[in-house]
BARO-164598 format. One record per residue (C-alpha): x, y, z; residue in three letters. Coordinates in steps of 0.2 Angstrom, whole numbers, plus 2048, in hexadecimal, padded with zeros to 3 digits. Each point is the difference from the previous one (the first is absolute). Layout:
XYZALA
...
This chain:
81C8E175FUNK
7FC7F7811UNK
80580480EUNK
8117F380BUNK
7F17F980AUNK
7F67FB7F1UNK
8107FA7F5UNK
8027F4811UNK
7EE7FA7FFUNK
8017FC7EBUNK
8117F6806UNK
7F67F780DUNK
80D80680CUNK
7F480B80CUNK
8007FC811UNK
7F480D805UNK
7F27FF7F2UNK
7F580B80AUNK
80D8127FEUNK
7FC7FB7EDUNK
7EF7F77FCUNK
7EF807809UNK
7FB812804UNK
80F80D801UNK
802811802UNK
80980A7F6UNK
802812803UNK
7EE8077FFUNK
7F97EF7F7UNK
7F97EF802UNK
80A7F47F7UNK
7F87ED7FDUNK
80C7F37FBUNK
7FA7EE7FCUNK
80E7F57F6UNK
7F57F07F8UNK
80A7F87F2UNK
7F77FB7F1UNK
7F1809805UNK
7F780C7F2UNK
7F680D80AUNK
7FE805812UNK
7F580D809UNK
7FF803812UNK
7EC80580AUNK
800811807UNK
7F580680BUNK
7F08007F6UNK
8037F07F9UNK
8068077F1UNK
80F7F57F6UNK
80F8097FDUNK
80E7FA7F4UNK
8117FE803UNK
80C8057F4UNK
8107F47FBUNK
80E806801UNK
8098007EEUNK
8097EF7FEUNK
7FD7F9812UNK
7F07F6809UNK
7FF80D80CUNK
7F280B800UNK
7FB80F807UNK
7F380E806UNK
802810806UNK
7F380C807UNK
7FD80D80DUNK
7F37F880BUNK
8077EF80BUNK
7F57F17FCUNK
7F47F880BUNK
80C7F280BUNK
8017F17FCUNK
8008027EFUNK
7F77F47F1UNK
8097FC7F0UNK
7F77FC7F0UNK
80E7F57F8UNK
7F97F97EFUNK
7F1800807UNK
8037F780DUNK
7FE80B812UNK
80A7FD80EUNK
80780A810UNK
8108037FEUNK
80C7F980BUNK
80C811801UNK
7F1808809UNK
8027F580FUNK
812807807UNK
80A7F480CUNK
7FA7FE811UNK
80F7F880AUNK
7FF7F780DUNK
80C80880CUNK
7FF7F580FUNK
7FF7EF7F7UNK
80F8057F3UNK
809805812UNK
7FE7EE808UNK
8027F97EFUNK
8128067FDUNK
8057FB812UNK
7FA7EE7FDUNK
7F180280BUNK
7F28007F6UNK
7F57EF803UNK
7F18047F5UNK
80B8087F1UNK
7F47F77F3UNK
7F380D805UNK
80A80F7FCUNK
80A7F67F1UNK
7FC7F77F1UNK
7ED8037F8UNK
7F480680CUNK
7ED8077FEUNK
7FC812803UNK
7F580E7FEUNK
807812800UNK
7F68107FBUNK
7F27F5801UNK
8067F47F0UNK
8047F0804UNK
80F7F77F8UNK
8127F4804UNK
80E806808UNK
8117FB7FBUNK
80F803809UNK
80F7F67FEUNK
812801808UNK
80D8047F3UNK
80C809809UNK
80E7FF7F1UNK
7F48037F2UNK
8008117F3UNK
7ED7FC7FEUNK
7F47F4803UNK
7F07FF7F5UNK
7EE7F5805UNK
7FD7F67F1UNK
7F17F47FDUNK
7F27FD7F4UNK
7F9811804UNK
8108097F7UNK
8057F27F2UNK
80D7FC80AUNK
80880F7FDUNK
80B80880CUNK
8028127F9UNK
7EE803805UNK
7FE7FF813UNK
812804807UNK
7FC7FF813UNK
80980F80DUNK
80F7FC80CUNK
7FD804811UNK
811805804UNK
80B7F880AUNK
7F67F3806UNK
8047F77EDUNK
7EE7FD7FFUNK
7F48057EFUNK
7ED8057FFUNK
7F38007F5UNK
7EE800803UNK
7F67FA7EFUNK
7EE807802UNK
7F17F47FBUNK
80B7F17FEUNK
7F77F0802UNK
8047F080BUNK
8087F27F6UNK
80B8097F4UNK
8107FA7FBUNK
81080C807UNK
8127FF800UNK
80E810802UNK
80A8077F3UNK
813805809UNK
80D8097F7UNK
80E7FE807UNK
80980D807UNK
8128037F6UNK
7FD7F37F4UNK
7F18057FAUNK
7FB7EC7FFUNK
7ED7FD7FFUNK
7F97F480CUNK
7EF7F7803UNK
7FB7F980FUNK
7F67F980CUNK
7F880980EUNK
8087F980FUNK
7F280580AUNK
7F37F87F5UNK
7F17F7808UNK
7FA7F67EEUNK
8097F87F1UNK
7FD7FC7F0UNK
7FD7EA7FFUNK
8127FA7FBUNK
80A8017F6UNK
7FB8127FDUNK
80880A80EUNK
7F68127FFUNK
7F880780FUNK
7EC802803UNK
7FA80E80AUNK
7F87F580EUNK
7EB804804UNK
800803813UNK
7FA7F080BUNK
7ED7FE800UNK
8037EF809UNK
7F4800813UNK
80D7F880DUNK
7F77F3809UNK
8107F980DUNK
7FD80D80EUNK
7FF7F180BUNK
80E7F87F7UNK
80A80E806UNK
7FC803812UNK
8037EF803UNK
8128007F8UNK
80580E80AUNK
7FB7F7810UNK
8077EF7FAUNK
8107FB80BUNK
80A7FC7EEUNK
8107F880BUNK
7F37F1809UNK
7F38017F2UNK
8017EF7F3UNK
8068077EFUNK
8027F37F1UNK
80280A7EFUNK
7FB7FA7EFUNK
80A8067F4UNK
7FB8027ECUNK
8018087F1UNK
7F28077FBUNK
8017FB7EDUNK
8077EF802UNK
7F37F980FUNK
7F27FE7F3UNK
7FA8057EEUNK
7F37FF7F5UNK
8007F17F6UNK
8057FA7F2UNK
8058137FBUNK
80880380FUNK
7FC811802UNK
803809810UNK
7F47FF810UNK
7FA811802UNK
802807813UNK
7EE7FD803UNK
8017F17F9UNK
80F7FA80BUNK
7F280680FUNK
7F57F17FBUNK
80C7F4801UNK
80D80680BUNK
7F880480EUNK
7F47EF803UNK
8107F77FDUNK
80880980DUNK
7F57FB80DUNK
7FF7F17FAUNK
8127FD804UNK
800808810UNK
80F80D7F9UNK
7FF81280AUNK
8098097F6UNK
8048017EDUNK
8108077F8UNK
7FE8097EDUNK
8107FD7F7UNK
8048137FDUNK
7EF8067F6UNK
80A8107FCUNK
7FE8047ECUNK
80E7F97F9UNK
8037FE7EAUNK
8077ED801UNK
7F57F3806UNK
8117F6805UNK
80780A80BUNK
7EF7FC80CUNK
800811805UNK
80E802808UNK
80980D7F4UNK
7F080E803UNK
80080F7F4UNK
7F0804809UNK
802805811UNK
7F0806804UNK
7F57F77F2UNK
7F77EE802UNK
8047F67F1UNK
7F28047F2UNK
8037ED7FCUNK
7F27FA80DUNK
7F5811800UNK
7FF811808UNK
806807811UNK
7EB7FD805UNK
8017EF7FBUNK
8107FC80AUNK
7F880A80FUNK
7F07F37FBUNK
80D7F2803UNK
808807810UNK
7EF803808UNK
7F77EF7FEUNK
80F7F8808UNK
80080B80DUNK
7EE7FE802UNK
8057EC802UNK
80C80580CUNK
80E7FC7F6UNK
81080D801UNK
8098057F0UNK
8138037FEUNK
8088077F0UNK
8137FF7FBUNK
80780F7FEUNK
80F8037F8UNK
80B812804UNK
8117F77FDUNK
8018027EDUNK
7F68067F0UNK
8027FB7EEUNK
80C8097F3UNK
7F18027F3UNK
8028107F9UNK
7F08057FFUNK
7FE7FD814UNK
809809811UNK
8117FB7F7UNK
80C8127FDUNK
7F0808804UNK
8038117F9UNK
8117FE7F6UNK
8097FB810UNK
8007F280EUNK
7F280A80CUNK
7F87F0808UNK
80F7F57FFUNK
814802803UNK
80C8097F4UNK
80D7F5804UNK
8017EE7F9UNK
8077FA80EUNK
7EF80280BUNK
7F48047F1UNK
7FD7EF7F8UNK
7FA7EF807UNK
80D7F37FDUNK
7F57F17FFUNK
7F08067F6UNK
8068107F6UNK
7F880B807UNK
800810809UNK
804804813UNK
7F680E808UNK
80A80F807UNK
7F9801810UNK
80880D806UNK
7F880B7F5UNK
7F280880AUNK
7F37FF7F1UNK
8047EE7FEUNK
7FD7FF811UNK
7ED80A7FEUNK
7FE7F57F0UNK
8017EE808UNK
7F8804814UNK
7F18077F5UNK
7FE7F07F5UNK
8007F7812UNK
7F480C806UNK
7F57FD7F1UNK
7FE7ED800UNK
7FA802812UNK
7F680F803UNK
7F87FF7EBUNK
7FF7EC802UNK
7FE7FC811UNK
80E7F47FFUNK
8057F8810UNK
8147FC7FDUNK
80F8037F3UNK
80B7F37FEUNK
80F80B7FBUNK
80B7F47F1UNK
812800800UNK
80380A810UNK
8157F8803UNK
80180A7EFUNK
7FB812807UNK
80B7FF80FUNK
80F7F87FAUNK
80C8087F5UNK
80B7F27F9UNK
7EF7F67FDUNK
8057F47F1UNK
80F80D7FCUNK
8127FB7FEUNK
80F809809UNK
80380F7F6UNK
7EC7FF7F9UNK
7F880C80FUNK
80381080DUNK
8037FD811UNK
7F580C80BUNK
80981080BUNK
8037F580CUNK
8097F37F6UNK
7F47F3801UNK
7F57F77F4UNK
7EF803808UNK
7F580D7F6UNK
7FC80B80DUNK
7F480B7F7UNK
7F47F17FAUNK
8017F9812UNK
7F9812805UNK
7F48007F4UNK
7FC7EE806UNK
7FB806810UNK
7F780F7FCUNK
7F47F57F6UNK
7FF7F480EUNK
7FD80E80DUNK
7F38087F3UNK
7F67F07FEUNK
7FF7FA812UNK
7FD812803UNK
7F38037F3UNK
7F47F1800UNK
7FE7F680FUNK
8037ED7FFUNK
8078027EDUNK
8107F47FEUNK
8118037FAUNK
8097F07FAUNK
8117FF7FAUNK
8087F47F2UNK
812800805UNK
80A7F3800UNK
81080480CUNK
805802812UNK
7FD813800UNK
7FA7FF812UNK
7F0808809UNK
7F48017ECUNK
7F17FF80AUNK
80680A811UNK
7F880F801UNK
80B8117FAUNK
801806813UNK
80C7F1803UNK
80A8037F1UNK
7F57F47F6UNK
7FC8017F0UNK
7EC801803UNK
7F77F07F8UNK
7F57F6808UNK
8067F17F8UNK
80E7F97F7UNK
7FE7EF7F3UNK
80C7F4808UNK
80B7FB7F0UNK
80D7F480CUNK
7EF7F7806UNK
7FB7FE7EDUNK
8107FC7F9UNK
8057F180EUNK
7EF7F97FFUNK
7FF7FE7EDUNK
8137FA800UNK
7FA7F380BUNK
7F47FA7F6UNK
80A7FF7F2UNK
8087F1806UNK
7FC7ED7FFUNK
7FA7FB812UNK
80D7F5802UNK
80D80E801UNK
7F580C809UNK
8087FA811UNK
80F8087FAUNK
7FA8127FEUNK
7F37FF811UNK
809812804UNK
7F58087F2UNK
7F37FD80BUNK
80680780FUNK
80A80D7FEUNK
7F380D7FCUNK
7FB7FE813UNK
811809806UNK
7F98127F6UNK
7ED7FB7FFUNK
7FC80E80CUNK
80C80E7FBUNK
7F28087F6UNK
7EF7FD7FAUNK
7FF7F57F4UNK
7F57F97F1UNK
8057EF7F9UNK
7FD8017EEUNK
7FE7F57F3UNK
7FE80D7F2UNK
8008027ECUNK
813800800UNK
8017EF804UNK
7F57F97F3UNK
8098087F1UNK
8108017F7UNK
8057EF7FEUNK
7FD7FD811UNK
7F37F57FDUNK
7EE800809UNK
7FF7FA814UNK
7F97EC7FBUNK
80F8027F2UNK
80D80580CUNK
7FB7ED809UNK
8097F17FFUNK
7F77EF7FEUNK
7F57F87F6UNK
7ED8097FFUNK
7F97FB810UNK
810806809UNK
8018107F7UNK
7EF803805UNK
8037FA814UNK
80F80C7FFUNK
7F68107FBUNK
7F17FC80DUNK
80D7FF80EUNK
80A8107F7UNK
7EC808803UNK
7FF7FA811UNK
810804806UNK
7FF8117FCUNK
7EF802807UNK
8087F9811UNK
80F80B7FFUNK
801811808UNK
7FF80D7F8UNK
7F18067F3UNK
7FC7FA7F1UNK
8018047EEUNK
7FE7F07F1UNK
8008067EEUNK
7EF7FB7F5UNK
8027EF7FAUNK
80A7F880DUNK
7EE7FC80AUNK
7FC7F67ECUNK
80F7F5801UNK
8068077F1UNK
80E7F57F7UNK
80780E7F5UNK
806811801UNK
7F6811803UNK
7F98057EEUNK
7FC8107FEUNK
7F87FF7F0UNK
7F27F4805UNK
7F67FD80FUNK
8027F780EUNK
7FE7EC7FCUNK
7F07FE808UNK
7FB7F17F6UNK
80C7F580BUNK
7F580080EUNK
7F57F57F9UNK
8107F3804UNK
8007F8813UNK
811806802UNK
7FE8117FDUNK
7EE801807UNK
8087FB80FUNK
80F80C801UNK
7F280F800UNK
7F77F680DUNK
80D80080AUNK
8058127FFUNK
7EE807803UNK
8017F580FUNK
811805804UNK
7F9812800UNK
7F07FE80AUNK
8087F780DUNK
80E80C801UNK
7F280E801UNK
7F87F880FUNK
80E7FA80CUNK
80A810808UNK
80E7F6805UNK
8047FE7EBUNK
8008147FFUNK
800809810UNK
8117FC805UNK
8098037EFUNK
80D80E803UNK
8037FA813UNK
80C7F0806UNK
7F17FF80BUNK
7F77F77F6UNK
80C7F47F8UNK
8087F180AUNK
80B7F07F5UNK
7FA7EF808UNK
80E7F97F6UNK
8098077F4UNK
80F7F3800UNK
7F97F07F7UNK
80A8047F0UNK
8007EC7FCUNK
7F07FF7FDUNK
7FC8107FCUNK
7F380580BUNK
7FD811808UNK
7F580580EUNK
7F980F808UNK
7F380980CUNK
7F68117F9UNK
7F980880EUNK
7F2810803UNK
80180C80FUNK
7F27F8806UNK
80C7F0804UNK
7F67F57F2UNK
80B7F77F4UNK
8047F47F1UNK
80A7F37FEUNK
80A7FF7EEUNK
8097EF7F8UNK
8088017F1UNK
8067EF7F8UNK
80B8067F1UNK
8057EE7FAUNK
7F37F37F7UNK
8027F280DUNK
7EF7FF80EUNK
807802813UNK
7F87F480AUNK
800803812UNK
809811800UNK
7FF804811UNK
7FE816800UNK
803809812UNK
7EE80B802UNK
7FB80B80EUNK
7F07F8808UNK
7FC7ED802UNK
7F18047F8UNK
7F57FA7F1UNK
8068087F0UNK
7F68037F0UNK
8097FF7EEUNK
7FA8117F8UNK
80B7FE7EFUNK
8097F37FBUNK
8068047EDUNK
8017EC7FBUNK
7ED7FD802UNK
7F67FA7F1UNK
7F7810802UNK
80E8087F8UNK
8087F37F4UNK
8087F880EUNK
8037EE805UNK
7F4802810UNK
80F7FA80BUNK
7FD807814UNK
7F780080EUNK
7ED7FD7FDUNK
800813805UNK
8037FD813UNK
80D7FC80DUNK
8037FE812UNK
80F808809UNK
8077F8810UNK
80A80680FUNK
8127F67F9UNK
80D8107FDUNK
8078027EEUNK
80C80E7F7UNK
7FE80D811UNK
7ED7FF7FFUNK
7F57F9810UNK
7F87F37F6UNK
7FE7F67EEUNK
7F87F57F4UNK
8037F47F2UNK
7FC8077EEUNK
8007F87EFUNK
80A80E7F6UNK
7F87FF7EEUNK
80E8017F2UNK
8028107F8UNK
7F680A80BUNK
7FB80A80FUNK
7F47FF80CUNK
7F980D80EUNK
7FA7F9811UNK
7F580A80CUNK
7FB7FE811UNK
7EE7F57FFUNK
């Protein structure tokens, strides 16, 4: 007969394995229990050395020793000849203050008490799992160590904190992992994924790796100091955006670039181009190439599809070395439904809402977190806290942020739950929101916060003292979305929609904004930025220079998506690389010309960056010539320096366009978008002109200019 606890531990229904398995007491004798399914002998070292056998207990995998002496701590195992410590001898040791802040949603670093983590105890070294499963009747560590069998290390319940423990002694770094939950009621089995795991399996396999600790030598000290001294609000910031297995492959196979490969290419290109800052599409793991990253089952792990953490860290480094920042998307607002993933965790909705009405994303199928859950809250600050402190990132773009803080987002009357106030804001992600904004900016100097969100909710990138919600930046979708409707139309009708132009002027300053031209433009139908041009070749191609152009002169920082700097004619393909080939073409090569141009002069005159969040620095010369569809406009540093930008939008030269400027003084063409340089018909100025004292559109003086078709040219003081 066994005894209720061990009936418990045959069902795989213990929650507390170490009452059970290990070295007991009972009455006056020692009592060994080790259960090990399908083995055929076992013996435990005493003191001496000597190998003692365990007898099975009749019709069970449980066996057993008895003696009147303790053994020597921690105990070996001889299990079929193989000998191991075993893992019973090593009791919990919980960590009392960090399970504390964990359960009240403080915990910043839970990745280092969570997940798998080395250790030594009693002078063995080994992993540490501990997993929250606050709903399960037992939770097992399974891997390739135990066949993947989850009757054979059942981990211990910490109590109330809903966490689980078990320390396997002289496990290695790499295995494969998972846990085992049994559901508590049901009695359902489940296998998942460690939330907390820092290494994948290469998809489509799914299983956890026990990740080596980080031998990488960090060599951006400098890097650093500087950033945290750098005045972000004046400083230039123009963001290439890409995705890391779509910018190039290996040919003809088209395998993956590995991290360290990327570091070849990437960062010579990015100087090259004159870009400060590049943006990963989220590098997150993630099972479905397709979804680019943005549905993460790996919080805390870098996609094994370009390398190891070291290697990304490899990555991260040489571009800082090359003084180039690095932002990652992150992506809190939702996680897929794979089972296998975070998705009714431990037989119930723990990271995401019971109720339908708030648990699932309308528009992608997937799940919303609960972030009033303090847990949730631990689980998704720590993941932010990872990517900056373990990867020395310098920014999160957070995705889909008009999702978290509205409750109606996408939903139908009827299809969502007001707040206790009655309203539609969710006021629990909005205090997450700013606790994660207050913990970066309090955390790691000159790191950025940068919010896709595509409403009016007013003061995103206010600081949470003034009621803000914290970011330092916000893409500004209106600015995008005019532009590009713009565009769209045939020059002759573009007189008709000048106010697409203008009106982002009356909110340009209410927060601080990036002007994006981002993947989500590119895909879907929507067709690539040359594709979305009307006209014949060469005025598809004149359009998308002037598009480059007049971002760059905008204010606001910038972001382009990969590919747009190529001229490419087709949709974003995530499957293959980037169409490099096309440079060879004049029109193409052209279109890069002009960007890395574009972005070396934008680096060097303050009046195109210092100025981008103030009216100070912005001054319309004329923004009233809807007829022939010309815009004009001053960009001014705090030094009083400035640049002078004209915009023709139609095809047609403008002879002797007379342009109010501030100084009778000579003036020096510094971009003009139409030059042969660029593809251009080399329409201008021959690259100087002379203002004089006559008074035009409220300025002290002006001068005559040639207005190329299609394009945009920048004039500074000689």
């Amino acid at each position: 007969m066994t005894s209720p606890s061990c009936a418990a531990l045959l069902a795989a229904r213990e929650y507390d394995p170490f009452t059970v398995l290990g070295l007991q007491v009972e009455g006056t004798v020692w009592c060994l229990r080790v259960f090990r399914p399908a083995a055929e002998s076992v013996a435990v070292a005493d003191a001496d050395g000597e190998w003692l056998p365990l007898d099975r207990i009749a019709g069970t995998d449980l066996f057993e020793w008895r003696g009147a002496i303790s053994l020597p701590r921690p105990w070996r195992l001889h299990i079929d000849g193989v000998v191991q410590y075993d893992a019973y001898a090593f009791p919990p040791q919980p960590p009392t203050a960090d399970l504390f802040l964990f359960n009240a949603g403080r915990l910043q670093q839970a990745w280092r008490m969570l997940g798998a983590n080395p250790a030594t105890r009693d002078g063995v070294t080994g992993i540490c799992f501990r997993v929250w499963a606050p709903n399960a009747e037992r939770v097992s560590v399974i891997g390739d160590f135990n066949r993947w069998d989850g009757r054979i290390h059942p981990m211990a319940s910490l109590g109330s904190s809903g966490v689980w423990e078990l320390f396997l002694p002289g496990l290695a770094e790499g295995m494969l992992y998972r846990f085992e939950i049994r559901v508590r009621g049901s009695g359902a089995l489940r296998i998942k994924s460690d939330p907390y795991a820092r290494a994948f399996e290469y998809r489509p396999a799914t299983a956890c790796r026990v990740d080596p600790a980080t031998a990488h030598v960090w060599g951006d000290a400098d890097w650093l100091a500087a950033r945290a001294a750098r005045d972000w609000l004046h400083a230039p910031m123009n963001v290439y955006e890409m995705h890391a297995g779509s910018w190039m492959r290996h040919l003809p196979d088209g395998r993956f670039y590995s991290y360290r490969e990327l570091a070849s290419r990437l960062v010579p290109y990015m100087q090259e181009m004159g870009f400060t800052h590049v943006e990963f599409m989220p590098l997150m793991e993630h099972p479905l190439d397709e979804s680019w990253g943005y549905q993460c089952t790996g919080f805390f792990a870098p996609t094994s599809r370009f390398g190891s953490a070291d290697d990304l860290r490899f990555l991260i480094d040489a571009l800082h070395q090359a003084n180039i920042g690095v932002i990652l998307d992150w992506v809190p607002g939702h996680f897929p439904a794979d089972d296998w993933a975070l998705a009714h965790f431990d037989g119930t909705s723990l990271y995401e809402h019971e109720d339908p009405r708030q648990k699932v994303h309308p528009d992608w199928g997937t799940h919303v977190f609960n972030y009033g859950r303090n847990e949730v809250r631990s689980f998704l600050l720590s993941s932010a806290h990872y990517w900056l402190s373990e990867f020395h990132v310098d920014g999160l773009r957070v995705d889909a942020v008009a999702s978290m803080i509205y409750l109606d987002y996408s939903r139908q009357p009827g299809e969502w739950t007001p707040n206790v106030h009655g309203g539609h804001e969710n006021l629990a992600a909005i205090a997450f929101l700013r606790e994660l904004n207050e913990m970066v900016h309090g955390q790691f100097a000159g790191a950025l916060t940068i919010a896709e969100e595509s409403t009016a909710w007013p003061m995103v990138s206010r600081p949470t003292w003034l009621g803000g919600l914290g970011f330092s930046m916000k893409w500004n979708m209106g600015w995008m979305n005019d532009t590009l409707d713009y565009l769209r139309h045939d020059p002759v009708h573009r007189r008709f929609h000048h106010e697409r132009l203008t009106f982002g002027q009356l909110y340009a300053y209410s927060e601080n904004f990036v002007l994006p031209l981002s993947h989500d433009e590119v895909v879907h139908g929507k067709r690539s930025l040359l594709g979305k041009m009307p006209g014949d070749e060469w005025q598809r191609f004149a359009n998308l220079r002037l598009l480059l152009a007049y971002q760059m002169m905008a204010p606001g920082k910038k972001l382009l998506f990969m590919g747009a700097e190529l001229g490419q004619p087709w949709e974003w393909r995530t499957g293959e690389e980037l169409p490099w080939h096309l440079l060879q073409y004049p029109l193409h090569a052209g279109v890069q010309r002009l960007a890395r141009d574009l972005n070396h002069l934008y680096l060097k005159a303050p009046a195109l960056h210092e100025l981008d969040f103030s009216s100070e620095g912005f001054q319309w010369i004329d923004c009233h010539d809807a007829d022939q569809s010309v815009v004009s406009w001053l960009r001014r540093a705090r030094d009083g320096s400035y640049a002078i930008v004209v915009v023709n939008f139609t095809p047609v030269p403008r002879y002797g366009y007379r342009l109010g400027v501030p100084q009778a003084i000579d003036y020096v063409e510094r971009t003009n978008s139409d030059s042969a340089l660029y593809g251009g018909s080399d329409l201008g100025n021959g690259g100087r002109v002379r203002a004089d004292q006559r008074p035009w559109m409220a300025q002290p003086a002006s001068l005559e200019l040639v207005l190329p078709p299609l394009a945009v040219l920048v004039l500074m003081p000689a």
